[in-house]
DSSP file (Angstrom, degrees, kcal/mol; ACC not computed):
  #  RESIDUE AA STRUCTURE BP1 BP2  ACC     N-H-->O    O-->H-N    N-H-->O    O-->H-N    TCO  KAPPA ALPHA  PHI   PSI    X-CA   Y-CA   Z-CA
    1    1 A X     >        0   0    0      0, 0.0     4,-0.6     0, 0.0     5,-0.2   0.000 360.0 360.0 360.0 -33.3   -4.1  -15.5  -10.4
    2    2 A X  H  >  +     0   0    0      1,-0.3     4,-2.2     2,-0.2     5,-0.4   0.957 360.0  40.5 -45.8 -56.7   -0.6  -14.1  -11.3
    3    3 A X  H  4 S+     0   0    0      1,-0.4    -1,-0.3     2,-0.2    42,-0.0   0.505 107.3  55.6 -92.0 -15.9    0.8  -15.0   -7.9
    4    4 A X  H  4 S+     0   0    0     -3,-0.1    -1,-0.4     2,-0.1    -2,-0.2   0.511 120.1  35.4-106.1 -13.2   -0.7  -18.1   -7.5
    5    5 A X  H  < S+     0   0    0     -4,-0.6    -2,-0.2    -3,-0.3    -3,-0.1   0.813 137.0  15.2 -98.0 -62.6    1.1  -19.0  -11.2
    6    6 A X  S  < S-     0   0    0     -4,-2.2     2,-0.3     1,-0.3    -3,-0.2   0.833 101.8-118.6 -75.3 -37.1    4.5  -17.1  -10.9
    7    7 A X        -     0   0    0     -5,-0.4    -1,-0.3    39,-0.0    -2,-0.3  -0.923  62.9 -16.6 133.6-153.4    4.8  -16.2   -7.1
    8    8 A X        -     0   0    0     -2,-0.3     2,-0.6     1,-0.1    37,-0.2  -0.056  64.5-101.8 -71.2 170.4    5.0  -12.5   -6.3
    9    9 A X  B     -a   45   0A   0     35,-0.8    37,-0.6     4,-0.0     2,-0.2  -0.664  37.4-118.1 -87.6 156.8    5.6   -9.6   -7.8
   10   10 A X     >  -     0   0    0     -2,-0.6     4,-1.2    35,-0.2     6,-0.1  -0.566  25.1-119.0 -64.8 141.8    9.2   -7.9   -7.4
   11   11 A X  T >4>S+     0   0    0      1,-0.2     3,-1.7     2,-0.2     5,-1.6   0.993 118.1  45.6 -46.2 -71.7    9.3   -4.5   -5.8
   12   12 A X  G >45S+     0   0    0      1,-0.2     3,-1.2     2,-0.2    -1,-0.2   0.905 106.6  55.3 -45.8 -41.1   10.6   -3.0   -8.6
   13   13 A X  G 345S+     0   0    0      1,-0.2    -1,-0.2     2,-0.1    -2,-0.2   0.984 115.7  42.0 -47.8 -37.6    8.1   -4.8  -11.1
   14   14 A X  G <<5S-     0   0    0     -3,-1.7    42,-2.3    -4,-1.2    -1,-0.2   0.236 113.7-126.7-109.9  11.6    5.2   -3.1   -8.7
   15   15 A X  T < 5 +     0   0    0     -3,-1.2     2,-0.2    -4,-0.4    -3,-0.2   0.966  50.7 178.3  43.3  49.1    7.7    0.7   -8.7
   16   16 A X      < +     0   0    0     -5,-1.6     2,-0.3    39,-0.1    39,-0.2  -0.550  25.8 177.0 -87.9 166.5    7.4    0.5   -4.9
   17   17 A X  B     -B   54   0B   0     37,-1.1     2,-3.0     2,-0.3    37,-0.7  -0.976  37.6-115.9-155.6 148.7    8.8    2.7   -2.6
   18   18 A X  S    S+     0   0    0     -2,-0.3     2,-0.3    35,-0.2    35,-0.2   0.037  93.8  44.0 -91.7  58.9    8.5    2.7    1.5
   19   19 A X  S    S-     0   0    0     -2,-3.0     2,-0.6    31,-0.1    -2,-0.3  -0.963  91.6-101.2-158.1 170.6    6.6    6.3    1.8
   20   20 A X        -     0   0    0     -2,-0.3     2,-0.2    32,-0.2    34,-0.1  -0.916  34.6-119.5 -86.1 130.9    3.9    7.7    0.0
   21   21 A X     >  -     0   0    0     -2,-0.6     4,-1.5     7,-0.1     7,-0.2  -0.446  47.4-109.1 -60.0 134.7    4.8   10.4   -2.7
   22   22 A X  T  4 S+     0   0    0     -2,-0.2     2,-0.3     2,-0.1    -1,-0.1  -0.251  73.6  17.1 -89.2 174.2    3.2   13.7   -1.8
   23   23 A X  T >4 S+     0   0    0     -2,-0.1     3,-0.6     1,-0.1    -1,-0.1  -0.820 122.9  24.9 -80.4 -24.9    1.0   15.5   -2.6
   24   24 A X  T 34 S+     0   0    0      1,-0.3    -2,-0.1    -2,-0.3     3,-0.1   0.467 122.8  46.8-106.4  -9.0   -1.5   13.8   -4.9
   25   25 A X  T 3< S+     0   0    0     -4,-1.5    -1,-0.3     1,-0.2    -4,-0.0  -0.525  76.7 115.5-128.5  50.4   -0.9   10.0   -3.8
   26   26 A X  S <  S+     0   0    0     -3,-0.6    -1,-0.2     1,-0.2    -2,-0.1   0.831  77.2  48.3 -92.9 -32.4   -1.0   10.4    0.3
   27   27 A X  S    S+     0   0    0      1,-0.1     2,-2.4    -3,-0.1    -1,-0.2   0.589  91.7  86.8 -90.7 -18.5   -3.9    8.6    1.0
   28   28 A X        +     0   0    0     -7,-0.2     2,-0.6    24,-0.1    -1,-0.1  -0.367  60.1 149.5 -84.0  68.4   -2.5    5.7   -1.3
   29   29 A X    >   -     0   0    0     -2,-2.4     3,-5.5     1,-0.2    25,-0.2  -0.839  52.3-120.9-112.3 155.9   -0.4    4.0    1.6
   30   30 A X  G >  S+     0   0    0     23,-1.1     3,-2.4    -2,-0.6    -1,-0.2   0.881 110.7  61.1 -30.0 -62.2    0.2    0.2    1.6
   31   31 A X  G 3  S+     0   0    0     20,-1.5    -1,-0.3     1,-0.3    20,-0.1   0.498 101.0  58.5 -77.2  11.9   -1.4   -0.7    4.8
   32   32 A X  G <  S+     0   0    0     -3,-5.5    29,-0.4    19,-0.1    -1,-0.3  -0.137  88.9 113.7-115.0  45.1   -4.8    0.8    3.1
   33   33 A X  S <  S-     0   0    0     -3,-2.4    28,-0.5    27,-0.1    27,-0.1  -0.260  71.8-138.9 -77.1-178.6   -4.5   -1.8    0.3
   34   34 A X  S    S+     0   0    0     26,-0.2    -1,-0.1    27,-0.1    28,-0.1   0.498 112.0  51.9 -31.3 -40.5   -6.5   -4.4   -0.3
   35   35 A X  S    S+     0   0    0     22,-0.1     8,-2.1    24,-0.1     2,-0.3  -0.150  89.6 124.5-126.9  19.9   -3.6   -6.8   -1.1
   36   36 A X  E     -C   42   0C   0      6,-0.2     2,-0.8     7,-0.1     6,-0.3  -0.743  37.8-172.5 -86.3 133.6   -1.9   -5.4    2.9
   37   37 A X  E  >  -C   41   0C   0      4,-2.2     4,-2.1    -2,-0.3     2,-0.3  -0.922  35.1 -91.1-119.3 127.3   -1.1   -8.2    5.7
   38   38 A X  T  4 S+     0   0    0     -2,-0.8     2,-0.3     2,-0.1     4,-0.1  -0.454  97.7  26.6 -63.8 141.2   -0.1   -7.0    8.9
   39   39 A X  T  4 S-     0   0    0     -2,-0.3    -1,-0.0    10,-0.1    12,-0.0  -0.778 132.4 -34.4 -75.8 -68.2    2.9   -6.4    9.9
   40   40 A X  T  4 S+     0   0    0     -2,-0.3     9,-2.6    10,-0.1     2,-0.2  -0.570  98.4 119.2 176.0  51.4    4.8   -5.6    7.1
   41   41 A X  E  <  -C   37   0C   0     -4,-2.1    -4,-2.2     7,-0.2     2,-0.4  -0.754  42.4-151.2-125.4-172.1    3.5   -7.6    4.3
   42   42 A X  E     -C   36   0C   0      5,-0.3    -6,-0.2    -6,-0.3    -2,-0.0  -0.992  17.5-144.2-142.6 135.1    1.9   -8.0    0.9
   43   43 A X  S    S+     0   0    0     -8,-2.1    -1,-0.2    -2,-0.4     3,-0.1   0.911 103.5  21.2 -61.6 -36.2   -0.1  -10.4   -0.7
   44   44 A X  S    S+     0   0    0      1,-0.3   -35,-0.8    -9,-0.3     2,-0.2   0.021 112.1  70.8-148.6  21.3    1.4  -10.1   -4.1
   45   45 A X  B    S-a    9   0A   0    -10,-0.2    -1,-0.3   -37,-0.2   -35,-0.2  -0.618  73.3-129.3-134.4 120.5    4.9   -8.4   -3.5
   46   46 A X        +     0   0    0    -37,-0.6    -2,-0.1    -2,-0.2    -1,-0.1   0.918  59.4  34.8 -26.4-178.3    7.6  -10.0   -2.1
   47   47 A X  S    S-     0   0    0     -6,-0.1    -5,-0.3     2,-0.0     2,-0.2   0.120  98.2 -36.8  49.0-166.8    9.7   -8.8    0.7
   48   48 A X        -     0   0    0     -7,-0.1     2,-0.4     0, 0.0    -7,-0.2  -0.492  61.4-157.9 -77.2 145.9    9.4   -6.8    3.7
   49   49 A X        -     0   0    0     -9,-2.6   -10,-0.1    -2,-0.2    -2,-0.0  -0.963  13.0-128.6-146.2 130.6    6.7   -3.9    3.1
   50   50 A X        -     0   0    0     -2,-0.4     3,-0.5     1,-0.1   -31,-0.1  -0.457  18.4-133.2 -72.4 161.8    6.5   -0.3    5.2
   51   51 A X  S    S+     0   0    0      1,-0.2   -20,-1.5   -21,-0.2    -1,-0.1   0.532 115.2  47.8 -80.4 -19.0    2.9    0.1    6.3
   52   52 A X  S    S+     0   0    0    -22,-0.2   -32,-0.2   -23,-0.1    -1,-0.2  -0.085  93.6 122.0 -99.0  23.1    3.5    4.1    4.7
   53   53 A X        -     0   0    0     -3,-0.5   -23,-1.1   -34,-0.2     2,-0.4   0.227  49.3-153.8-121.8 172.9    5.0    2.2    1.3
   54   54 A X  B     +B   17   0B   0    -37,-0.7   -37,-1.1   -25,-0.2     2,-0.4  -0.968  16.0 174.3-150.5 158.8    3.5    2.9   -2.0
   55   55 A X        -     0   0    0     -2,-0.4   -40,-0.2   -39,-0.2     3,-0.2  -0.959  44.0-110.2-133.4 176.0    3.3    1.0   -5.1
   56   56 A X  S    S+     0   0    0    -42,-2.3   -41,-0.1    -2,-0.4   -40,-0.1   0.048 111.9  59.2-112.6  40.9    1.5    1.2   -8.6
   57   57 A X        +     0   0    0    -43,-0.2   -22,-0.1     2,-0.0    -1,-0.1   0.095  69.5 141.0-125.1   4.2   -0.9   -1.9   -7.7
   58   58 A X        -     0   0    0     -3,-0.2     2,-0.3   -44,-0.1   -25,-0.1  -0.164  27.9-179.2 -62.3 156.1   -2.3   -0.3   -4.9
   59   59 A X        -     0   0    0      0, 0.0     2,-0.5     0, 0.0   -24,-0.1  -0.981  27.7-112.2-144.1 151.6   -6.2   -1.1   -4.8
   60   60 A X        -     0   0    0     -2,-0.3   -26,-0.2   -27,-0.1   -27,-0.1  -0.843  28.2-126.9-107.6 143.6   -8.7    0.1   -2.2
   61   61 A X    >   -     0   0    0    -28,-0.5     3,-1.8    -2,-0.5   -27,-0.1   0.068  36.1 -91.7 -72.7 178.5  -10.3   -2.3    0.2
   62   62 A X  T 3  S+     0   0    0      1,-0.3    -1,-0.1   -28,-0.1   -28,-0.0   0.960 125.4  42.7 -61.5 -38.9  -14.0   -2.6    0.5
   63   63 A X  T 3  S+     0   0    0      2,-0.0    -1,-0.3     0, 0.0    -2,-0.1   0.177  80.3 149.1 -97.1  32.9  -14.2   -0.2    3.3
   64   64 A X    <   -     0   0    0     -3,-1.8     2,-0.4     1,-0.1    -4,-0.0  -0.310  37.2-142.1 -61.8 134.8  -11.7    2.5    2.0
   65   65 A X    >   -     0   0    0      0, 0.0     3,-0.5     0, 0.0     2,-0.4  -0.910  16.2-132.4 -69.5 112.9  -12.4    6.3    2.9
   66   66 A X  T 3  S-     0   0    0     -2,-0.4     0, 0.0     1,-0.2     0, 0.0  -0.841  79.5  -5.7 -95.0 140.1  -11.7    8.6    0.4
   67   67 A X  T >  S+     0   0    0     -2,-0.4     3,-0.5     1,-0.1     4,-0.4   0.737  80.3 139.1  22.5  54.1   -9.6   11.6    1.5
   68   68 A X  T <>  +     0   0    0     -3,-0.5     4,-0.6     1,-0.2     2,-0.3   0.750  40.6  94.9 -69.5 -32.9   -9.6   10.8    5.0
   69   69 A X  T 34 S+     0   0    0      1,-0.2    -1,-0.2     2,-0.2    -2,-0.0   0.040  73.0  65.1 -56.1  18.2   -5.9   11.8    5.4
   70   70 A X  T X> S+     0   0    0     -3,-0.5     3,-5.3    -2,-0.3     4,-2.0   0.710 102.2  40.8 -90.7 -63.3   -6.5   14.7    6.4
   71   71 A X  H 3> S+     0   0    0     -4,-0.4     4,-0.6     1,-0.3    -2,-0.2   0.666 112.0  60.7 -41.2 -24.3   -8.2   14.0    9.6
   72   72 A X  H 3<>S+     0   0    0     -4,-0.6     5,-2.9     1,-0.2     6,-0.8   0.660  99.6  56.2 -48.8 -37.7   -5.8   11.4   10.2
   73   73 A X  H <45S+     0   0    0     -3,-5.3    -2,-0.2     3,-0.2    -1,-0.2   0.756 106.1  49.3 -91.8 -22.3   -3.4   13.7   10.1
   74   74 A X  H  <5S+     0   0    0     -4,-2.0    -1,-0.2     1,-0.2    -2,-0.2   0.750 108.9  46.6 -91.5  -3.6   -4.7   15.7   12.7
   75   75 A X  T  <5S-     0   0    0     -4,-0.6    -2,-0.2    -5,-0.4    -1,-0.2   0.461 116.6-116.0-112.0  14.3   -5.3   13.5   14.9
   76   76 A X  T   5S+     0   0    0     -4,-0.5    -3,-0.2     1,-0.1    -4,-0.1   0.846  78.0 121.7  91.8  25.3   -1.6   12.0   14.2
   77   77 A X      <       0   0    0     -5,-2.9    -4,-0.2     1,-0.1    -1,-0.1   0.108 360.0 360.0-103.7   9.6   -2.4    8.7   13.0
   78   78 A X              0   0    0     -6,-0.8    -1,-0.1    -5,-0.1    -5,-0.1   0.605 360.0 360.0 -78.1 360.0   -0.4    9.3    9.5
């Protein structure tokens, strides 16, 4: 509803930044948002956005895995 009244949010409004911060937020990455569009976009922040990005809006989509990053990481898809 915000965005669809003001526009997007700012990067800085949402504290993003294009990695995840280790250790406790790794799984959190943009492109497992709810609010992720491929390629390298956001529903509801502006700009170009890394698929390894973080914010403090992230939300998990319906089919989120919880602590999946590890297997990910071993088979090299982090």
């Amino acid at each position: 509803r915000r965005v669809a009244e003001e526009g997007k949010f700012t990067k800085q409004q949402v504290a993003y930044i294009p990695f995840s911060p280790p250790p406790v937020f790794w799984d959190y990455k943009c492109r497992k948002c709810l609010f992720w569009e491929t390629p390298n976009g956001c529903r509801v922040v502006e700009g170009e956005i890394s698929p390894r990005g973080w914010c403090a809006i992230w939300l998990p989509p319906e089919d989120y895995k919880a602590f999946s990053w590890p297997s990910e990481l071993l088979k090299g898809d982090w």
